[in-house]
C-alpha positions, -999 to +999 in steps of 0.1 A: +598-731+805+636-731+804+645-732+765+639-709+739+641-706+707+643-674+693+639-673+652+658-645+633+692-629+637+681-593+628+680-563+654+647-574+671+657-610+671+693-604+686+681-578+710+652-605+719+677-630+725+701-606+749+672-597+769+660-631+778+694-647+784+694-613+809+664-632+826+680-666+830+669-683+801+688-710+781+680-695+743+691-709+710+691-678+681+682-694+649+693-677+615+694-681+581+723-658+569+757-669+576+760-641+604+737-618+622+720-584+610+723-595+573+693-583+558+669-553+571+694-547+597+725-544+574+729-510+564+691-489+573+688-451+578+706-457+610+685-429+627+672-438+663+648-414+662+614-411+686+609-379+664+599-404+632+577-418+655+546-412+637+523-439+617+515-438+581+477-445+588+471-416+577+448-404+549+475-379+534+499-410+527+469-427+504+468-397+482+505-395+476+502-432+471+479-429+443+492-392+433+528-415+430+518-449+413+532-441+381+564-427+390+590-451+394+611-423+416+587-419+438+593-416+475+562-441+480+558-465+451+529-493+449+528-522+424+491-517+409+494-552+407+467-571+431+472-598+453+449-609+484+476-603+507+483-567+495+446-560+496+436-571+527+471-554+543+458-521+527+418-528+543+435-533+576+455-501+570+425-476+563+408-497+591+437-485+613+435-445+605+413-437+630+438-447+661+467-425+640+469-400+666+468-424+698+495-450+680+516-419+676+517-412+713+525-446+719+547-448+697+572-418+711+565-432+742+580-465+727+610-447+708+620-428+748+620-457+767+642-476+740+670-450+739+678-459+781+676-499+769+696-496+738+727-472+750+726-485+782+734-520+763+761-509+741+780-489+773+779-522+795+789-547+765+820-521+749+800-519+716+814-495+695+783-485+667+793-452+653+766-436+680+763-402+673+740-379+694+737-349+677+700-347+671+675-352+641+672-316+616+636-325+603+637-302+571+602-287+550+607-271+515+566-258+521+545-246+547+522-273+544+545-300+554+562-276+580+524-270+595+513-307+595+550-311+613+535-291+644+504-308+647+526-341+649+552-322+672+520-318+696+516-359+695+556-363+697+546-337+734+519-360+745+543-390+741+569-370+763+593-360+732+601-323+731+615-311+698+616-276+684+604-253+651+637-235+638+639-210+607+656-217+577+689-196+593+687-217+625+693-249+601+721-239+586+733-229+618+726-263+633+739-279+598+763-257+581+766-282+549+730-284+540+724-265+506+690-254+493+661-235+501+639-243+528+607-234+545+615-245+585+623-273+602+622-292+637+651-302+653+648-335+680+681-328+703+677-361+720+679-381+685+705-401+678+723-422+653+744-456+643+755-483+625+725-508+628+749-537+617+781-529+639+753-525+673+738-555+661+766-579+653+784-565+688+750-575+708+753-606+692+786-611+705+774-598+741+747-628+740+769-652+731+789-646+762+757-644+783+750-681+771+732-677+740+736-707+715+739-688+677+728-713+651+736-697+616+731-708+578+697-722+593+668-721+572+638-724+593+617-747+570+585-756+596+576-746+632+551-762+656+536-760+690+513-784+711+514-759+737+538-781+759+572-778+733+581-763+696+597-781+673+616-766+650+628-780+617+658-764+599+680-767+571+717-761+571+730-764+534+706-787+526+707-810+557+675-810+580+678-812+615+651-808+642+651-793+672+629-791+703+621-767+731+599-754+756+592-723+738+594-699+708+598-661+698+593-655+666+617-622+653+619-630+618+611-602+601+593-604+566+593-645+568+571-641+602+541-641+588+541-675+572+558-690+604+527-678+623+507-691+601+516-728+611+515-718+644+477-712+638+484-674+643+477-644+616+505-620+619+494-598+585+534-586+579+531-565+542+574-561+535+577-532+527+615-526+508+636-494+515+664-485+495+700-467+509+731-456+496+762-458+515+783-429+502+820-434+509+836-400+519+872-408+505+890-373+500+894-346+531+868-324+504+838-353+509+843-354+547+840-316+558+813-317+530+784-342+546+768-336+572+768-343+608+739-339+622+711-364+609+685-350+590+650-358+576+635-348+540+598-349+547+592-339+506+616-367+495+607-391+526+651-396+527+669-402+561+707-394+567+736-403+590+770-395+595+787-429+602+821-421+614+841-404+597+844-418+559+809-433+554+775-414+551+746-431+541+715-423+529+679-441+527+643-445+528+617-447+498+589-473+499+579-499+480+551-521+479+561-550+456+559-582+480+592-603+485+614-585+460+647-578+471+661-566+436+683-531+434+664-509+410+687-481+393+653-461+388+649-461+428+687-457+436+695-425+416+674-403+431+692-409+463+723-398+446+708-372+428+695-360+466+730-365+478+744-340+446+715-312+452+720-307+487+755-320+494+775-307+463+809-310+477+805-347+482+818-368+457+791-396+450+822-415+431+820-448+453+785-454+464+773-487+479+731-491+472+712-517+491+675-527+493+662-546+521+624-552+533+608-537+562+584-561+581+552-537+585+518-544+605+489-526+588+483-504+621+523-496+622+527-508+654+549-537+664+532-572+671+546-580+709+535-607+728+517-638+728+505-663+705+473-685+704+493-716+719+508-708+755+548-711+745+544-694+713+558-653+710+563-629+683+583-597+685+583-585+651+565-559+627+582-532+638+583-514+602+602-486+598+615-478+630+631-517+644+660-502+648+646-474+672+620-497+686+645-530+690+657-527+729+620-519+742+601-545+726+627-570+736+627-559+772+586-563+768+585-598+753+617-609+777+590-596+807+559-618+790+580-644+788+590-643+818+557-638+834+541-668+817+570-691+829+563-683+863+525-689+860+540-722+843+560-736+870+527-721+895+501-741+880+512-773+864+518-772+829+486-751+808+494-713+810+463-690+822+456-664+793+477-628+802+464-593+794+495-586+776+490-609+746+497-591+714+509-562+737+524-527+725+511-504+753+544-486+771+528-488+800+538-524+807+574-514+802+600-528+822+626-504+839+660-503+820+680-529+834 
């Protein structure tokens, strides 16, 4: 098993792609935008941040689901509207509550063992992302969301993240710009944040020199696997063109789930869109106005980050609405209406919105690993936190990978099953390279 194919130019499939050219292989990255990082990976939260590492699978996010439904500004808004594949997501999902607290842990584990991957990548390749590491201000306007914050700061402990409960005077000390009145917060020191696009579209770069063939403007119309080789038809303005290689990893965000499906896999990926704002800080005023240090509102479910010096973006909200990649006004203006309230010496003049679908497992956790055929991989479903997530999983699937090409080239042709099919458990991580 030489060739690879890796399908999807967004963080995880880029970050896929650098890892295994770092193991020798000859990849191909397959995408359908004209350049990398052009759709979920374009312009996120940009937090990186093990302190959001909690699931949803929690019963407190069905009642503000159905507490929310008829609010079109709500933080979490679901289209009453059925469809099989909503439903059964949603089954899965209440299925999956009773491992919230263990998928937590793993999930900071996950997020710490990243951060060594990620900035150890951008320091060796010259990427220049906007990295800030100034730390995560989670903020409560209640005590009820500030005391359900320390029982998941005691998870975010098991999982080896320490972050701390600070008063309402220790936030404005730690942000001076924040306006408002607040009950607490938590503050993650070892948080960071960046330009998802910039990191992404450098890495991409980075591969490229390592070997990496980029195919672009390809439209993945058909995968298939008889265990041996994939072949892959695409479409490039029209014009198909097949290729063939030894194997696959499939990083293709929302679009994965029908690809596994021909691949005789079930990969049940709900997207889930998010809405940001990029708030352009054009005058001296707007600048010493936003923040610097990234925060989270738990009440509004927003994200922030300081992105250099001019830009400052805004995000989160979810929406369950199936591929629908339209920019409500009704979902954008309370970001800028958040922006106004607790940043009212920025100027929300020139504002750039954006929507863009988050690829979400029912269980929150990433699917890594293998499929049913023997050359067959999927690194995807990473949710809300790809971005924090991205340089872990890819160093996990680059090691499965790996392993099953050396079993290959051991015994003949048919790969042996592996324990780490469909893998997410940090303790088969790979030391950062």
């Amino acid at each position: 098993m030489k060739t690879i194919a890796v399908i999807g130019g967004g963080i995880t499939g880029v970050t896929t792609a650098y890892a295994l050219a770092k193991r020798g292989f000859a990849v191909t990255l397959l995408e359908r935008h004209r350049y990398a990082a052009m759709e979920t990976s374009f312009a996120n939260g940009g937090q990186l941040s093990a302190s959001n590492a909690e699931v949803w699978t929690h019963r407190s996010t069905l009642v503000k689901g159905l507490k929310w439904m008829l609010r079109n500004d709500a933080p979490l808004l679901v289209n009453p509207r059925p469809t099989w594949h909503k439903l059964s997501w949603f089954a899965e999902f209440i299925a999956a509550m009773p491992h919230y607290r263990a998928n937590t842990v793993a999930t900071a584990r996950l997020a710490i063992a990243a951060r060594e991957h990620l900035f150890g990548w951008a320091e060796a390749e010259g990427i220049d992302f906007d990295l800030k590491k100034k730390g995560i201000l989670h903020i409560y306007r209640d005590r009820a969301g500030f005391d359900h914050a320390g029982e998941v700061s005691r998870l975010l402990a098991e999982g080896g993240l320490p972050r701390r409960a600070v008063t309402p005077e220790e936030m404005r000390a730690i942000e001076p710009t924040l306006a408002g009145q607040y009950y607490g917060g938590y503050y993650t020191e070892s948080d960071a944040t960046g330009d998802i696009h910039k990191f992404t579209s450098g890495l991409a770069a980075a591969a490229q020199r390592l070997g990496v063939r980029t195919l672009y403007n390809q439209e993945v119309k058909s995968v298939s696997s008889d265990g041996r080789s994939v072949t892959i038809v695409s479409a490039d303005d029209g014009r198909a063109a097949s290729m063939t290689c030894d194997a696959v990893v499939v990083c293709a965000g929302v679009a994965s789930r029908q690809l596994a499906a021909q691949l005789g896999d079930r990969v049940n990926i709900y997207p889930v869109k998010g809405y940001s704002i990029t708030v352009n800080l054009a005058d001296a005023a707007s600048q010493a106005s936003a923040p610097t240090v990234s925060l989270l509102d738990d009440e509004t479910k927003l994200v922030t980050s300081r992105l250099g010096v001019d830009r400052f973006r805004v995000a989160g909200t979810a929406e369950f609405n199936g591929i629908d990649r339209d920019i409500r006004a009704d979902r954008i203006r309370p970001l800028i209406d958040w922006v106004n309230a607790c940043f009212p010496g920025v100027s929300t003049r020139s504002v750039v919105p954006w929507a863009g679908l988050r690829p979400m497992m029912p269980n929150m956790m990433p699917r890594v690993g293998r499929g049913r055929q023997a050359n067959v991989f999927y690194n995807t479903g990473h949710g809300h936190l790809g971005w924090t997530l991205s340089a872990v999983t890819a160093e996990m699937i680059g090691d499965v990978v790996r392993q099953v090409a050396g079993q290959r080239t051991q015994v003949t042709g048919v790969c042996s099953p592996l324990p780490l099919a469909g893998c997410t458990d940090p303790r088969h991580l790979s030391s950062p390279k």
